[in-house]
C-alpha positions, -999 to 999 in steps of 0.1 A, spaced: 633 -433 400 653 -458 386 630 -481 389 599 -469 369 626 -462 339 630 -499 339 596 -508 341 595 -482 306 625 -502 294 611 -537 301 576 -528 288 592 -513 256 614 -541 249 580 -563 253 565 -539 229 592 -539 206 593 -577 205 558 -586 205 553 -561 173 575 -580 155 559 -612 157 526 -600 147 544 -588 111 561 -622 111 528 -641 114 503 -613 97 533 -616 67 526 -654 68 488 -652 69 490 -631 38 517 -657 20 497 -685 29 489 -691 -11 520 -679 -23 535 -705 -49 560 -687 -60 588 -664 -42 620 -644 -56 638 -675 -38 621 -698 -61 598 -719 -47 566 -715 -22 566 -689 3 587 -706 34 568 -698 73 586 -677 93 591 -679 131 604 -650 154 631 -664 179 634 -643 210 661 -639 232 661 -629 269 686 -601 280 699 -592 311 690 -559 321 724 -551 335 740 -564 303 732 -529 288 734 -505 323 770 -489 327 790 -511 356 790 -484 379 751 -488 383 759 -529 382 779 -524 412 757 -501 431 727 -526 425 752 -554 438 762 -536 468 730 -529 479 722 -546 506 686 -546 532 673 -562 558 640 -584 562 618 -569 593 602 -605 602 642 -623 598 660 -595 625 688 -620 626 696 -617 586 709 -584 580 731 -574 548 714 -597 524 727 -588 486 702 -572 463 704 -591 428 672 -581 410 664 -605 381 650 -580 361 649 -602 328 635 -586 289 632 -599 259 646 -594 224 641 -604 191 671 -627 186 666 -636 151 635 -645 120 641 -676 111 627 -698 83 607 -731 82 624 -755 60 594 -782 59 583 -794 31 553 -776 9 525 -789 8 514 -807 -26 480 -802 -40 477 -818 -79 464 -784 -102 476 -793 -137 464 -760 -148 484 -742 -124 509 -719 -138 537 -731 -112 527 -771 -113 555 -795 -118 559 -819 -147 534 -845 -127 509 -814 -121 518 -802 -87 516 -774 -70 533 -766 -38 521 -743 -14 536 -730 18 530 -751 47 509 -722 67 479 -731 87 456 -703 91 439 -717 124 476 -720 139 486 -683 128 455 -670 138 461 -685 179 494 -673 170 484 -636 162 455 -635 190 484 -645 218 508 -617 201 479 -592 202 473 -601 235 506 -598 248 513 -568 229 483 -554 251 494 -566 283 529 -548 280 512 -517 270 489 -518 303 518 -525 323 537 -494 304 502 -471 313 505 -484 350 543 -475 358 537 -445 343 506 -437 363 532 -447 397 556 -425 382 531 -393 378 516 -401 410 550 -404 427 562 -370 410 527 -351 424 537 -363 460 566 -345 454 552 -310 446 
């Protein structure tokens, strides 16, 4: 049983992290012609950093051990008995938003509110194309966990009316 609440773990973690990229890029998309910012300044891209976590990182140690001490034996390899278990059961988390300190770009608008002295403006250095593949593999992924959420839960509901 323990089994299909990680799947719901690893799926929501996907779900979690994938959700917050598409804010971080849909927020860019919708910046891409801001010139000026509370910061001062052109809007600055942002890029979400992920992190991958360790499932047993976050379990109590008594389940670590368990897991550890688990051992089983390979039907085709009769000489191999007692192998150790170690799933890699790996997730991922956002680890931080960071910001992209490249330089704006420059287009020459003299009539610009927010042009420099020579008649510059900058604007953020945000390609739309770029986002855009950015947003459709975030969408794509975010889809991807959720159809792997709907399957373990479909195991688990199936598994539960074996039981009855």
């Amino acid at each position: 049983m323990s089994n299909f609440l990680n799947s719901f773990d690893i799926s929501g973690y996907g779900l979690s992290a994938q959700r917050v990229r598409v804010n971080v890029i849909s927020s860019n998309i919708a910046n891409a012609q801001t010139t000026r910012t509370d910061e001062g300044g052109a809007y600055r891209r942002k890029e979400v950093v992920f992190k991958a976590i360790d499932f047993n990182d976050y379990y109590n140690e008594a389940l670590n051990e368990q897991t550890q001490s688990a051992s089983y034996s390979d039907p085709l390899d009769e000489g191999d008995f007692g192998k150790k278990v170690n799933p890699a059961i790996m997730s991922v988390i956002v680890d931080k938003i960071s910001r992209d300190d490249s330089q704006p770009q420059l287009k020459y608008e003299p009539n610009h509110p927010d042009a420099d002295a020579s008649g510059y403006v900058a604007y953020p250095n945000i390609n739309p194309v770029i986002e855009m593949a950015d947003l459709v593999e975030a969408t794509r992924s975010y889809q991807a966990n959720v159809a792997a959420f709907e399957s373990a839960k479909t195991m688990a509901n199936n598994a539960i009316s074996l039981l009855q």
